[in-house]
C-alpha positions as CSV (number, residue, x, y, z in Angstrom):
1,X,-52.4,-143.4,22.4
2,X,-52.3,-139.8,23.7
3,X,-52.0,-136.9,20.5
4,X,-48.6,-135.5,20.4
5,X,-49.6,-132.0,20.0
6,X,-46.1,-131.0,19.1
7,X,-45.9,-133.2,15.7
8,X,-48.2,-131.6,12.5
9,X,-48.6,-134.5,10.0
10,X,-51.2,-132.3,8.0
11,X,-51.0,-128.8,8.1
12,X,-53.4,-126.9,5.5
13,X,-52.5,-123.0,5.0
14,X,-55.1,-120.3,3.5
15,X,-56.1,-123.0,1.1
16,X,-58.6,-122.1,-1.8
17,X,-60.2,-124.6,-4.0
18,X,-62.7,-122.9,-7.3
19,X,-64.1,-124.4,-9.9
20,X,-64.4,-123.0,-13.4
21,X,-62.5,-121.3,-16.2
22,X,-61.8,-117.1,-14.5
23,X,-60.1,-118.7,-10.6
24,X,-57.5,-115.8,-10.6
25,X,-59.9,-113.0,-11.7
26,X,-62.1,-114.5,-9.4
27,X,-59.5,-115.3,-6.2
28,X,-58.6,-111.1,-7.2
29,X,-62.2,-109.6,-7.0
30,X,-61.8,-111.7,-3.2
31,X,-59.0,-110.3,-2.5
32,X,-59.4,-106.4,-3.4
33,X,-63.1,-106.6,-3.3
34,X,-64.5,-109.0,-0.7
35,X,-67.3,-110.7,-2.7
36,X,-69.0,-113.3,-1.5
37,X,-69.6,-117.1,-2.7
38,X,-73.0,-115.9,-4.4
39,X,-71.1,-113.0,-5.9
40,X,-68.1,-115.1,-7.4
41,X,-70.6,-117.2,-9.1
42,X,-72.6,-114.6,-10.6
43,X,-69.5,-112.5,-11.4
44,X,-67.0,-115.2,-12.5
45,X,-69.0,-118.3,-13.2
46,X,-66.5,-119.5,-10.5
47,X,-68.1,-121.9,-7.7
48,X,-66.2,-121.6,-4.3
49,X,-65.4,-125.0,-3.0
50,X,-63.3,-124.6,-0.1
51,X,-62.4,-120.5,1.0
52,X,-59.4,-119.4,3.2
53,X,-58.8,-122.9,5.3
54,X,-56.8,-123.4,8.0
55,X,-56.2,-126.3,9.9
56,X,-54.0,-129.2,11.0
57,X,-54.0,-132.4,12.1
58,X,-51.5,-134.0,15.3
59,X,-49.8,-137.3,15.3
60,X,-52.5,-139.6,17.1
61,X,-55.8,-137.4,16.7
62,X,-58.7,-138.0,15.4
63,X,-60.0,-134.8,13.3
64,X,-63.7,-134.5,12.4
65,X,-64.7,-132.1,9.5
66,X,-68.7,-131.8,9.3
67,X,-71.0,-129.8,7.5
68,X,-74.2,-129.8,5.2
69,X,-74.2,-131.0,1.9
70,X,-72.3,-128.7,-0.2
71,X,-70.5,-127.4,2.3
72,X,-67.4,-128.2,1.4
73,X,-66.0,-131.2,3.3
74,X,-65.5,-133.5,0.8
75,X,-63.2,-131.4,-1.6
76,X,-60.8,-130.4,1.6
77,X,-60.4,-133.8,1.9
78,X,-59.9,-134.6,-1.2
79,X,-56.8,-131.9,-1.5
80,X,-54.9,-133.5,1.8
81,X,-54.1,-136.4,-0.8
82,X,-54.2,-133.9,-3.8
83,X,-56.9,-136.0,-5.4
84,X,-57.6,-132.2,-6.7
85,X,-54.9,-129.4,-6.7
86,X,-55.5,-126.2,-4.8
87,X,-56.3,-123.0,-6.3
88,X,-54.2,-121.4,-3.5
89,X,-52.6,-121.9,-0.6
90,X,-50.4,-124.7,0.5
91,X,-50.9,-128.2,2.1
92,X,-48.1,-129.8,4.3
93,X,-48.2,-133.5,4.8
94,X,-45.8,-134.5,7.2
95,X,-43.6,-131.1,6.3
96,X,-44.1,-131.5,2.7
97,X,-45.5,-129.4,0.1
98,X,-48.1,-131.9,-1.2
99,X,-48.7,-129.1,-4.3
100,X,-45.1,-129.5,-5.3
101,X,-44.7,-133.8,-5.4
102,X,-43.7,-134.8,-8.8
103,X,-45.8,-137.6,-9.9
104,X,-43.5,-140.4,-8.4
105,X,-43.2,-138.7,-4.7
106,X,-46.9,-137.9,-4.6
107,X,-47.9,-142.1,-5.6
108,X,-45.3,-142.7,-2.6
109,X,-46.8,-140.0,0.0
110,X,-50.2,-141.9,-1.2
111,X,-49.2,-145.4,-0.8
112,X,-47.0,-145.0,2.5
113,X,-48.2,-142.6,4.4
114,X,-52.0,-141.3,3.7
115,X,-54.8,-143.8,3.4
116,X,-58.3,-143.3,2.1
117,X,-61.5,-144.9,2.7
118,X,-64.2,-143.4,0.4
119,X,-67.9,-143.9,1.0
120,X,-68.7,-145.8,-1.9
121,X,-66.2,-148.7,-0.9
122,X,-65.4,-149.6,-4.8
123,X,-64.2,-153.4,-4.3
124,X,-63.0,-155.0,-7.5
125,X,-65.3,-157.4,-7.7
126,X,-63.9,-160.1,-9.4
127,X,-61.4,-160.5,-6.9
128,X,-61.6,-162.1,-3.5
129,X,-61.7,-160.1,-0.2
130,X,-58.1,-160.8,0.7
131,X,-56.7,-159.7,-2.6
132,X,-59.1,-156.4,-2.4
133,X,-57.5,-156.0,1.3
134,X,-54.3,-156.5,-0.4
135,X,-54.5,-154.3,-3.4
136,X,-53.3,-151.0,-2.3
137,X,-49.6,-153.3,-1.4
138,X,-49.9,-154.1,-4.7
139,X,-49.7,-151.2,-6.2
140,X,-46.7,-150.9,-4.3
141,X,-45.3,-153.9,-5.6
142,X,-44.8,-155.7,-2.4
143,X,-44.3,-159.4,-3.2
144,X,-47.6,-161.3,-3.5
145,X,-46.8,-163.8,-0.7
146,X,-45.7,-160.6,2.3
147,X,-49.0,-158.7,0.4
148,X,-51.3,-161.6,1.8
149,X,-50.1,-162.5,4.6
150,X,-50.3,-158.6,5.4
151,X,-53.8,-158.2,4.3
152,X,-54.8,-161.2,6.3
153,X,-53.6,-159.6,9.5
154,X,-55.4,-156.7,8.4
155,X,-58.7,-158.6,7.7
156,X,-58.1,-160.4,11.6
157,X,-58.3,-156.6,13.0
158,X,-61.4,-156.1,11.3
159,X,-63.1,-159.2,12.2
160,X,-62.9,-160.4,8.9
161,X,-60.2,-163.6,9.1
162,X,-62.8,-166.0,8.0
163,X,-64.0,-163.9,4.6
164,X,-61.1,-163.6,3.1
165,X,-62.3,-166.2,0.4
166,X,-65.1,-165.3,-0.1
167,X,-66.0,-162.3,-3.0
168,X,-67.8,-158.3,-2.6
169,X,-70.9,-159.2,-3.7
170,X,-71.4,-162.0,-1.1
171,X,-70.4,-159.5,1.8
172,X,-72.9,-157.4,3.8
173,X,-72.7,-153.0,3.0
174,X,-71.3,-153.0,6.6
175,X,-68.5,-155.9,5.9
176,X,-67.5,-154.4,2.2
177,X,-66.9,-151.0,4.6
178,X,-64.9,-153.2,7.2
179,X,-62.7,-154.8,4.1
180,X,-62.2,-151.0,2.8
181,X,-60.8,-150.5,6.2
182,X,-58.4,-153.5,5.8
183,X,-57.5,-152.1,2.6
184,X,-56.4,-149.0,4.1
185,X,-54.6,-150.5,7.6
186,X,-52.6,-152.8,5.2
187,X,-50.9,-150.2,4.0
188,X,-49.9,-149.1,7.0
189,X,-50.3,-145.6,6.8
190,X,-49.5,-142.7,9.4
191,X,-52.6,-140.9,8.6
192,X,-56.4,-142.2,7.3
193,X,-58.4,-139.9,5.3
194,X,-62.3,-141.4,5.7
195,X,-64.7,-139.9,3.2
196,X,-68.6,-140.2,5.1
197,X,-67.9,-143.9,5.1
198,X,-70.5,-145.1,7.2
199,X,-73.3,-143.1,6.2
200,X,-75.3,-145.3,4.2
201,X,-75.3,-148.1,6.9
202,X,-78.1,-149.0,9.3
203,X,-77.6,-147.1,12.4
204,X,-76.9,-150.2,14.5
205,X,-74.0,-151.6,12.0
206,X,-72.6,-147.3,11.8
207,X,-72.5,-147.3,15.7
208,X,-70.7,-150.8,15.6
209,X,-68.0,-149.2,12.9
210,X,-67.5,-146.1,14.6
211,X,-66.5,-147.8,18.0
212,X,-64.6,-150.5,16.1
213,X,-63.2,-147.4,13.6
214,X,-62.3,-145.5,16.8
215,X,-60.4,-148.5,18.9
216,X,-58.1,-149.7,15.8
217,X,-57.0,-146.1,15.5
218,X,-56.0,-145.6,18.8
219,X,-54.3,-148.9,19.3
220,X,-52.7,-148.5,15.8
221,X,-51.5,-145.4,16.5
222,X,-53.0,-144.0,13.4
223,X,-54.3,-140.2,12.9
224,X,-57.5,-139.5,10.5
225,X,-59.6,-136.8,9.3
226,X,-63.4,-138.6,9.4
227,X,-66.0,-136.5,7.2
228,X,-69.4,-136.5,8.5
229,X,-72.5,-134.5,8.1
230,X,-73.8,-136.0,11.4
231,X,-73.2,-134.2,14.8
232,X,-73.4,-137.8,16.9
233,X,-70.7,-139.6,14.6
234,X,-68.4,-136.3,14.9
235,X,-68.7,-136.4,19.1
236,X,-68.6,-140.2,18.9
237,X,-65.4,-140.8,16.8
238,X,-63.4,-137.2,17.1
239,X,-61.0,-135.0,19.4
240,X,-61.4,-131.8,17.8
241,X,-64.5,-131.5,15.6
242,X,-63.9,-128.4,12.6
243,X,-67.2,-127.0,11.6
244,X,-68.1,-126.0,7.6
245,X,-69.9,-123.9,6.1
246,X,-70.1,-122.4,1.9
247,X,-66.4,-123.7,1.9
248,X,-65.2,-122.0,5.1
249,X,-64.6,-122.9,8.6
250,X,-66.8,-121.5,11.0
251,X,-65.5,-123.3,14.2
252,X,-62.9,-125.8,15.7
253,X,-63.2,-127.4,18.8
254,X,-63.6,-130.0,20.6
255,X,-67.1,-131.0,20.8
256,X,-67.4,-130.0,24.4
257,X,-66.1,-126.3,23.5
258,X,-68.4,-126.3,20.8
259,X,-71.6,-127.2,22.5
260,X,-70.8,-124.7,24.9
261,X,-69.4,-121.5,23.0
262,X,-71.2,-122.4,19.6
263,X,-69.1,-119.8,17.3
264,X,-72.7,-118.1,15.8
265,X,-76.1,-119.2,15.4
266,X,-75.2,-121.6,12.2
267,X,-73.1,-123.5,15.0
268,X,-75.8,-123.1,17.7
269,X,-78.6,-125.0,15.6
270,X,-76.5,-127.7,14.7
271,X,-75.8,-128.5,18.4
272,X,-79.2,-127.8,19.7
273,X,-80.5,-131.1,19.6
274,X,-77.5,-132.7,20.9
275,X,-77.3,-134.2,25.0
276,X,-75.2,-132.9,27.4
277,X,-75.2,-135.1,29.8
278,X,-72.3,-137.1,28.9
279,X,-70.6,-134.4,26.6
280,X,-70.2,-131.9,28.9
281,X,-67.8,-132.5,31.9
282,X,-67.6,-130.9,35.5
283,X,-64.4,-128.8,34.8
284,X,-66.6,-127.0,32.4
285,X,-69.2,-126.0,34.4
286,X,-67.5,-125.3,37.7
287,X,-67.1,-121.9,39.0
288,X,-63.1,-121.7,39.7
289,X,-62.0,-122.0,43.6
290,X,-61.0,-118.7,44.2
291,X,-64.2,-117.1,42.8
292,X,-66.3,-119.4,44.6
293,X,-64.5,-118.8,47.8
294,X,-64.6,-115.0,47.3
295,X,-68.5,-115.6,47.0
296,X,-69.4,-117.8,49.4
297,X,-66.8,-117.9,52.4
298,X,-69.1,-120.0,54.5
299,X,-69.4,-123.2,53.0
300,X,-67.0,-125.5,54.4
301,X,-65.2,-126.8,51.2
302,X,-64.1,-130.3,53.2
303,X,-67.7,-130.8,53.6
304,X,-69.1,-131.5,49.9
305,X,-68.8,-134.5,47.8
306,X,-66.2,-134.9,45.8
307,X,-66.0,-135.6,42.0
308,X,-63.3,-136.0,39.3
309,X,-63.2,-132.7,36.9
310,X,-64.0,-135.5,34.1
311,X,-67.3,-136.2,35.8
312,X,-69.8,-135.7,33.5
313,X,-73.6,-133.9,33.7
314,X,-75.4,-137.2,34.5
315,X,-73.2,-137.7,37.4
316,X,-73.0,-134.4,38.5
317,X,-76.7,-134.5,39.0
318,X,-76.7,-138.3,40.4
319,X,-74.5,-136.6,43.4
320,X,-76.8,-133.6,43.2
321,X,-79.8,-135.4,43.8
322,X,-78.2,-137.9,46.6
323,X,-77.5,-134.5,48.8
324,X,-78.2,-131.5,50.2
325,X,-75.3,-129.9,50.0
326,X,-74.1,-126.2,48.6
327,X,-72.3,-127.7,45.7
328,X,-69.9,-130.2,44.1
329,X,-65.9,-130.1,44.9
330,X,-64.3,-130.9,41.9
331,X,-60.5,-132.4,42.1
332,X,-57.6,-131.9,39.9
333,X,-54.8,-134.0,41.1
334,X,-56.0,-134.6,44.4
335,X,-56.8,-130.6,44.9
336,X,-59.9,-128.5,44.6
337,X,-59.6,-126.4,41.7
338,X,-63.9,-125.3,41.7
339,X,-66.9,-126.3,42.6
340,X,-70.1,-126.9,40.8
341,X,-73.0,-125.2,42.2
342,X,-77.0,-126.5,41.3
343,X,-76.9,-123.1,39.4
344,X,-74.0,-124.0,37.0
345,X,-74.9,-127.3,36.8
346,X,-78.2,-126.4,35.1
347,X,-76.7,-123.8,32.7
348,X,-74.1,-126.9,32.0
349,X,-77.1,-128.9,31.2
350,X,-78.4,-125.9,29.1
351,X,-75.1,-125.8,27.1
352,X,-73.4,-123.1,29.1
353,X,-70.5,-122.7,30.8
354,X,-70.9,-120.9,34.1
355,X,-69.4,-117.3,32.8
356,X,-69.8,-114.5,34.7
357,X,-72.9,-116.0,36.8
358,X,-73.2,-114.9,39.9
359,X,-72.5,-118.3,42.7
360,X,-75.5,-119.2,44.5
């Protein structure tokens, strides 16, 4: 499902999140003073969870938030649903001031329309799989025959049709993960909130989730904000990755832009481990058409091998290697829009975009 960039379904505003007993006094001496995380603690006793956020989430994206422990990830996640209540700012799900939900509009904004699968999967245990698929429909006190039948379709998208009899502690960490999933899809709702739910699981199993996480979304047409502290999970699973630090965000991208432009060096190192060669595509490392024909007016631009602008580094060197050519035409609906040079390509493997490089 493409994202609709035009529809919002979460849409967080200058949101602040403290801890402790002075917020205002301490939200003031921000305000008119500028102190710092460190400073509002020693000052106020005050510990800054989330500072200043802005960000939103489209119908039919995928939004990863990662950071280090502590940086603040889990509590912004945890205010989308109002699990906790802001100390400032406002939180629109779907339009709606989430602050301002009395108690019975806020239990149906949670049960309809914003899921949430936690890390620590908490299955009842002394009920079957299908009844923990089923629970959250429950709650909403759909009849128990629709509830089941619900949650067994919910269990078959999951690859779990044949363990719905069966009880937690006889499942795998991987397939209790799979039935909080179920849980959540049964539901039905418009957006999926996922809490670092794969991290304790073998890296062979977390890979298998993520694809299997990823493919149910997008034929489900679901949205979801996924929080990770692992670069590789963010660029597997998301469209836009949002960067944390001490409560803030320090960039937003997609993890292409990212890799690339890295905000500041807190961004650089997390990235500097990462591959390019499948991350980074041709249109971001070709020099533009014009500027490469105002550079190099001699190369015959019918001449050179042709690649898609998705093409990414590995084959961009593939092509590089099978010729001798002065560069790589790169097409945009059928036309050359720029050309990637050996010169461009290396700075693409680097993590750089071509900039104001001179063309050789």
């Amino acid at each position: 499902m493409a994202i609709d960039g035009s529809e919002t379904l979460i849409d967080c505003r200058s949101v602040w999140k403290m801890f402790g007993e002075k917020v205002n006094a301490a939200l003031r001496g921000i305000a008119e003073r500028g102190l710092g995380k460190t400073e509002v603690l020693c000052e106020f006793g005050c510990v800054v969870g989330v500072a200043d956020v802005s960000l939103t989430l489209r119908r039919g994206e995928i939004l990863c938030i990662m950071g280090l422990s502590g940086s603040g990830k889990s509590t912004l996640i945890r205010l989308f649903n109002r699990l906790i209540e802001p100390s400032l700012g406002k939180i629109l799900i779907r339009g709606d001031d989430i602050a301002a939900m009395d108690t019975e509009r806020l239990r149906e904004a949670r049960a309809r329309h914003v899921g949430m699968v936690f890390q620590s999967v908490a299955l009842l245990p002394h009920r079957t799989v299908l009844e923990n698929a089923a629970f959250g429909l429950e709650v909403q006190k759909v009849e128990k025959r629709k509830r089941l039948q619900v949650a067994e379709a919910a269990l078959a998208k999951v690859g779990l049709s044949d363990w719905g009899g069966r009880f937690p502690n006889e499942l795998s960490g991987g397939m209790q993960q799979r039935v909080g999933l179920a849980r959540a899809l049964a539901s039905d709702p418009e957006i999926i909130l996922m809490d670092e739910p794969f991290s304790a699981l073998d890296p062979l199993i977390r890979r298998q989730l993520q694809d299997q996480f990823r493919q149910l979304s997008k034929e489900l047409g679901k949205s979801a904000v996924f929080i990770t502290h692992d670069l590789d999970e963010a660029i597997r699973i998301g469209e836009r990755i949002a960067i944390m630090k001490d409560g803030a965000i320090v960039q937003v991208g997609t993890a292409e832009d990212i890799v690339l432009e890295p905000a500041d060096a807190y961004v650089a190192d997390f990235v500097a481990g990462i591959s390019k060669l499948h991350l980074v595509k041709a249109h971001s490392v070709m020099h533009p058409i014009d500027a490469f024909k105002a550079a190099r007016p001699e190369v015959d631009l019918l001449c050179l091998t042709r690649t898609s602008a998705d093409a990414d580094v590995d084959e961009l060197i593939k092509i590089t290697l099978a010729g001798q050519q002065d560069g790589i035409a790169v097409l945009d609906d059928g036309e050359i829009v720029g050309v990637v040079t050996q010169r461009s390509l290396l700075q693409g493997v680097k993590g750089k975009g071509p900039g104001e490089q001179p063309i050789l």
